[in-house]
N, C-alpha and C positions, 0 to 999 in steps of 0.2 A: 740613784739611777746609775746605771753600768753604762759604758761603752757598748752598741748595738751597733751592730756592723752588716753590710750587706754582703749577700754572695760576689768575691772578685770577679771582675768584668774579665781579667785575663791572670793567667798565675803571676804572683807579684803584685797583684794590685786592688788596694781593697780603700772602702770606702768607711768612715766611723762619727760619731759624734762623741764630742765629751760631755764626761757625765759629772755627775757629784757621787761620790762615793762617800759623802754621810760625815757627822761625827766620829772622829777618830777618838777612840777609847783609850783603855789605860795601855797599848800595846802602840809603837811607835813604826813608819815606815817609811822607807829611805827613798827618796826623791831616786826618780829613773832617768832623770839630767845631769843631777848635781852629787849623787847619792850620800846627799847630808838628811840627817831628818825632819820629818814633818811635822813640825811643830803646833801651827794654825789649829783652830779649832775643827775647820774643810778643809776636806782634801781631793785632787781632783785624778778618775780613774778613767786613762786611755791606755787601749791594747795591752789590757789585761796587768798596767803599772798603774802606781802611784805618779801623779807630779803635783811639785808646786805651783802655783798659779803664774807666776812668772818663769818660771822652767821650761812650760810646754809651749815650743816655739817651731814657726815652720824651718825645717833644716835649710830651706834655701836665701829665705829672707829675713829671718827673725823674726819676724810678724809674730805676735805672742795670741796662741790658740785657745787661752784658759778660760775662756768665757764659759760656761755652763751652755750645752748644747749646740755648741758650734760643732761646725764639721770639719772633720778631719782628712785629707787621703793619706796612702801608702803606698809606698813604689821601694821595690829594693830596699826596705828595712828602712827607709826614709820616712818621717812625717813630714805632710806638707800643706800650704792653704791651698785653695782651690787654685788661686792663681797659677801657683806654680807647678801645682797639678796640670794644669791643662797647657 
């Protein structure tokens, strides 16, 4: 499953869930947090990156978003939970 994203409400701002981006094959990709690599057997793909499961965290609180199909916002190149979304 990919990252699915809604049309932004305003420019800058968009809306996403995480996805599972599958078995990771014999080709290796670099965490979009930490950009070490991914080693795990899953690996999880929002806005269009790779993250680790503990990597993908909200920029304001840490609140760790890795769950498979949680959602996600975006404001200014920020990820964030809803909470601090709103």
């Amino acid at each position: 499953m990919d990252l699915k994203t809604e049309p932004p409400l305003r420019p800058g701002v968009g809306v996403g869930t995480v996805g599972n981006a599958g078995l990771l094959g014999c080709t290796s990709a670099n965490c979009a947090a930490c950009q070490k690599p991914i080693r795990e057997k899953y690996l999880l793909k929002a806005l269009d990156q790779f993250w680790h499961e503990d990597c993908l965290k909200c920029a304001c609180c840490d609140c760790r978003l890795g769950e498979v199909g949680s959602t996600l916002f975006t404001k200014a190149n920020l990820i964030l939970c809803k909470r601090d979304y709103l």
